[in-house]
C-alpha atoms as a printed R data frame, in Angstrom:
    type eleno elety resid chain resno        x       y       z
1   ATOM     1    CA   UNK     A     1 -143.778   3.985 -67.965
2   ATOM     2    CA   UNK     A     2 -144.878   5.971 -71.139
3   ATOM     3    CA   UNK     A     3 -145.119   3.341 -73.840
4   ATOM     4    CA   UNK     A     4 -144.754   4.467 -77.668
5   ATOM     5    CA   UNK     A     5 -144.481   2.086 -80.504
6   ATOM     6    CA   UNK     A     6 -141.035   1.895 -80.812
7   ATOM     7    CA   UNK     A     7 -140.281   0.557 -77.282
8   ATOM     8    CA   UNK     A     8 -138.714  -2.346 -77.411
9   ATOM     9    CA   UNK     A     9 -139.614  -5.368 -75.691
10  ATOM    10    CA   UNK     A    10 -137.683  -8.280 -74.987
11  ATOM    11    CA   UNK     A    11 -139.890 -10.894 -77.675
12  ATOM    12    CA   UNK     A    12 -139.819 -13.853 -74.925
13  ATOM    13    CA   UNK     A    13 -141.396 -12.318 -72.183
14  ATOM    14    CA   UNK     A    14 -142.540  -9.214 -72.600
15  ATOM    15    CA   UNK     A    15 -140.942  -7.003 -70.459
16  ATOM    16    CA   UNK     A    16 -139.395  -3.734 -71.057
17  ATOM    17    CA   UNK     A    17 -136.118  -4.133 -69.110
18  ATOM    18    CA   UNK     A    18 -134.142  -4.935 -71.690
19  ATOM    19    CA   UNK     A    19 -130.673  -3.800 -73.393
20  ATOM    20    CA   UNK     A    20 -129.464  -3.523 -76.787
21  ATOM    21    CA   UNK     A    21 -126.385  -3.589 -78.492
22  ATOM    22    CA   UNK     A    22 -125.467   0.237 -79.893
23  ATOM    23    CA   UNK     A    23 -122.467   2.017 -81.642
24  ATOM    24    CA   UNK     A    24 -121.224   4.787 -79.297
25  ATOM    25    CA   UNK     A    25 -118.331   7.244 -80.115
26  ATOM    26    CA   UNK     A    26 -115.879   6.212 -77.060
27  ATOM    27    CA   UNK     A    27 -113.872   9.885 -77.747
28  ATOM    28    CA   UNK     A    28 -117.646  11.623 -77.413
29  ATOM    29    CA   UNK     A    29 -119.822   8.722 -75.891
30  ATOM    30    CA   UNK     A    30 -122.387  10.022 -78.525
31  ATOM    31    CA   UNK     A    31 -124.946   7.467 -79.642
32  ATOM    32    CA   UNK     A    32 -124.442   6.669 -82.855
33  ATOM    33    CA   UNK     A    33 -127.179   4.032 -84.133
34  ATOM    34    CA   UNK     A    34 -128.517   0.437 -82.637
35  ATOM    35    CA   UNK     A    35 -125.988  -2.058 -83.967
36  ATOM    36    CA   UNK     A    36 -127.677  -4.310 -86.668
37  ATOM    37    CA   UNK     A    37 -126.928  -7.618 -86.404
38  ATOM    38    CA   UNK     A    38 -127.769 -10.909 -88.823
39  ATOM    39    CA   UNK     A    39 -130.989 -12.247 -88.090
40  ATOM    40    CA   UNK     A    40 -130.095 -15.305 -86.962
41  ATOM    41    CA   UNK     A    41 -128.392 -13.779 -83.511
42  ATOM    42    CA   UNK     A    42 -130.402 -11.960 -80.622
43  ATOM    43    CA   UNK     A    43 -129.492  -8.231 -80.434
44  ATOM    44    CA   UNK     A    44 -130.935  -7.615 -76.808
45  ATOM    45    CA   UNK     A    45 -130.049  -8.560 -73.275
46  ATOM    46    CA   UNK     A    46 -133.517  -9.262 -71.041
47  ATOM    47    CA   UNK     A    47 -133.316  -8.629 -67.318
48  ATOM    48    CA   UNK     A    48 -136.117 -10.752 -66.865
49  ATOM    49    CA   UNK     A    49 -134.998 -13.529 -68.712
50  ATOM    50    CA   UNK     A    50 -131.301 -12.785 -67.959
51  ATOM    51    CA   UNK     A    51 -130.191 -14.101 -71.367
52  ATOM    52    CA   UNK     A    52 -129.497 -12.821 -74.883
53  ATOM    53    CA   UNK     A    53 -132.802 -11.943 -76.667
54  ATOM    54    CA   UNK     A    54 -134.295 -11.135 -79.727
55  ATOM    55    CA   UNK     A    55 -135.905  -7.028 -79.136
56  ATOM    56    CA   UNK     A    56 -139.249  -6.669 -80.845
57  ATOM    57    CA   UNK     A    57 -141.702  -3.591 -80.948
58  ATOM    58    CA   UNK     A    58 -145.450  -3.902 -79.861
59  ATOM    59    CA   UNK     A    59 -146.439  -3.942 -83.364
60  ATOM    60    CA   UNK     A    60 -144.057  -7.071 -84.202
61  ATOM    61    CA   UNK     A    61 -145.388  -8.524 -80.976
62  ATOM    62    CA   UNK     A    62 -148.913  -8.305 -81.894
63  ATOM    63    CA   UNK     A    63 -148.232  -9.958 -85.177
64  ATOM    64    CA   UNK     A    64 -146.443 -12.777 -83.106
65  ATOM    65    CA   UNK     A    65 -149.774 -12.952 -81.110
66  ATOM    66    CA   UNK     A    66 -151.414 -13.670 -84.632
67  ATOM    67    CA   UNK     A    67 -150.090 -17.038 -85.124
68  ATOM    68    CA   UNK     A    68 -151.072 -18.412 -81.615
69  ATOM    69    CA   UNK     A    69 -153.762 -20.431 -81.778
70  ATOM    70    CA   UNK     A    70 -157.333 -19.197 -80.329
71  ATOM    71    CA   UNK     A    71 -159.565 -21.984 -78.824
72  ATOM    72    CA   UNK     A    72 -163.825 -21.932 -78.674
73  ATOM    73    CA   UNK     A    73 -163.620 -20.188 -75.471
74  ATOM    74    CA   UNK     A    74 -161.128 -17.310 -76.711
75  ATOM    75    CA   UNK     A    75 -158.156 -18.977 -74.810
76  ATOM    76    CA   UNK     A    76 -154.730 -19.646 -75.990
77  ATOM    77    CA   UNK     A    77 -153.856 -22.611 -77.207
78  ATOM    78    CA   UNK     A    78 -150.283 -22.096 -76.515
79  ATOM    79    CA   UNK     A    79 -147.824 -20.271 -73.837
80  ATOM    80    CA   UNK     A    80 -147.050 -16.519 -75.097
81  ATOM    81    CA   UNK     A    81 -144.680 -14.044 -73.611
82  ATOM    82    CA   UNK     A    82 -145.419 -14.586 -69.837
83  ATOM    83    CA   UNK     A    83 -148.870 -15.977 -70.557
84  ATOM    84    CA   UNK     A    84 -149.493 -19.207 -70.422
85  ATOM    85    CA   UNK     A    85 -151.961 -21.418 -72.241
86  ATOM    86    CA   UNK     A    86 -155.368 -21.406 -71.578
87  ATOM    87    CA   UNK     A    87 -155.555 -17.499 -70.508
88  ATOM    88    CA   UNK     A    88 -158.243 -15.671 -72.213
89  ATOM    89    CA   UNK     A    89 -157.415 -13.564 -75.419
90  ATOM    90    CA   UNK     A    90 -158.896 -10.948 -74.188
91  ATOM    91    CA   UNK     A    91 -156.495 -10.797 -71.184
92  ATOM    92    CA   UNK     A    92 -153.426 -10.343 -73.921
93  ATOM    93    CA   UNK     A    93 -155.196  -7.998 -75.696
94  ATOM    94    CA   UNK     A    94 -155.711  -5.961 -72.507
95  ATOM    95    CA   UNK     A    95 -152.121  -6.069 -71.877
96  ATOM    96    CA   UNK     A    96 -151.288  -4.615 -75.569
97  ATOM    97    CA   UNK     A    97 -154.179  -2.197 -75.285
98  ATOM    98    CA   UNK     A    98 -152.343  -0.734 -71.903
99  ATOM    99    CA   UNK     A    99 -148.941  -0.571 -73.923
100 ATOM   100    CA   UNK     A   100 -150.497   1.428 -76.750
101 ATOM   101    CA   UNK     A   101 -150.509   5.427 -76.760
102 ATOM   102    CA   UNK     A   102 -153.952   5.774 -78.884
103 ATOM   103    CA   UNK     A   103 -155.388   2.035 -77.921
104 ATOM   104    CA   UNK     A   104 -154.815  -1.504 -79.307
105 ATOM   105    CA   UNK     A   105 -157.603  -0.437 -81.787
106 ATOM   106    CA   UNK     A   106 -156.435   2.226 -83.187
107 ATOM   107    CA   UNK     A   107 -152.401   1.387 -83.250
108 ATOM   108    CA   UNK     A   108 -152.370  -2.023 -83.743
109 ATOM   109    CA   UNK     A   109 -155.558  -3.398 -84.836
110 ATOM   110    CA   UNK     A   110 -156.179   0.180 -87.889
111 ATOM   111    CA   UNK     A   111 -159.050   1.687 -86.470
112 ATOM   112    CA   UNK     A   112 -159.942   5.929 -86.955
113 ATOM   113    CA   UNK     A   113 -159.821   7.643 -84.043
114 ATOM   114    CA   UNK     A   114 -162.544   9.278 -82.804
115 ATOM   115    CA   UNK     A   115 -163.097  12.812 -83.510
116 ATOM   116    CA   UNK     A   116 -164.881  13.248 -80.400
117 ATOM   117    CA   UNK     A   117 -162.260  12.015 -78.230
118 ATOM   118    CA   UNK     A   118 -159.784  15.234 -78.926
């Protein structure tokens, strides 16, 4: 799959098989926009999960990552997406750096690309 940073994501597990809610002409079946709904109700459906979900981009998933705790040997102190505690840090950040189009470090984390890489 060709990730950009407005996939969506279902923000329990991860995964990219996911659904969402949309206005559609039903005279034209043209698209007309994502529906918006409160933020206190999920606007997704996740295959994986098979439930109603709350959609998230990468960015909004990596800022999620933020608040999980980080122990003395770079493992997770708590279950995130379909990691569980105790996985290194490093294997999350692998799995956003695969997701990103120029890198975790450049997209998500504000590096400058380099020049040389063109």
């Amino acid at each position: 799959m060709n990730y950009t940073l407005n996939t969506l994501y279902c923000r329990d597990c991860g995964s990219t098989h996911v659904l969402a809610k949309a206005w559609v002409d039903p005279n034209t079946e043209k698209f007309d926009s994502l529906v918006t709904n409160p933020p206190d109700e999920e606007d997704g459906w996740c295959e994986n999960c098979e439930s109603n979900v709350e959609l998230a981009t990468i960015e909004i998933l990596w800022n999620d990552f933020s608040q999980i705790p980080i122990n003395g040997n770079d493992e997770i102190e708590e279950p995130f997406l379909f990691f569980e505690a105790g996985t290194s840090r490093f294997d999350v950040w692998h799995w956003f750096d695969e997701r990103c189009p120029n890198g975790l470090a450049v997209d998500l984390m504000g590096e400058t690309p380099n020049k040389n890489d063109s």
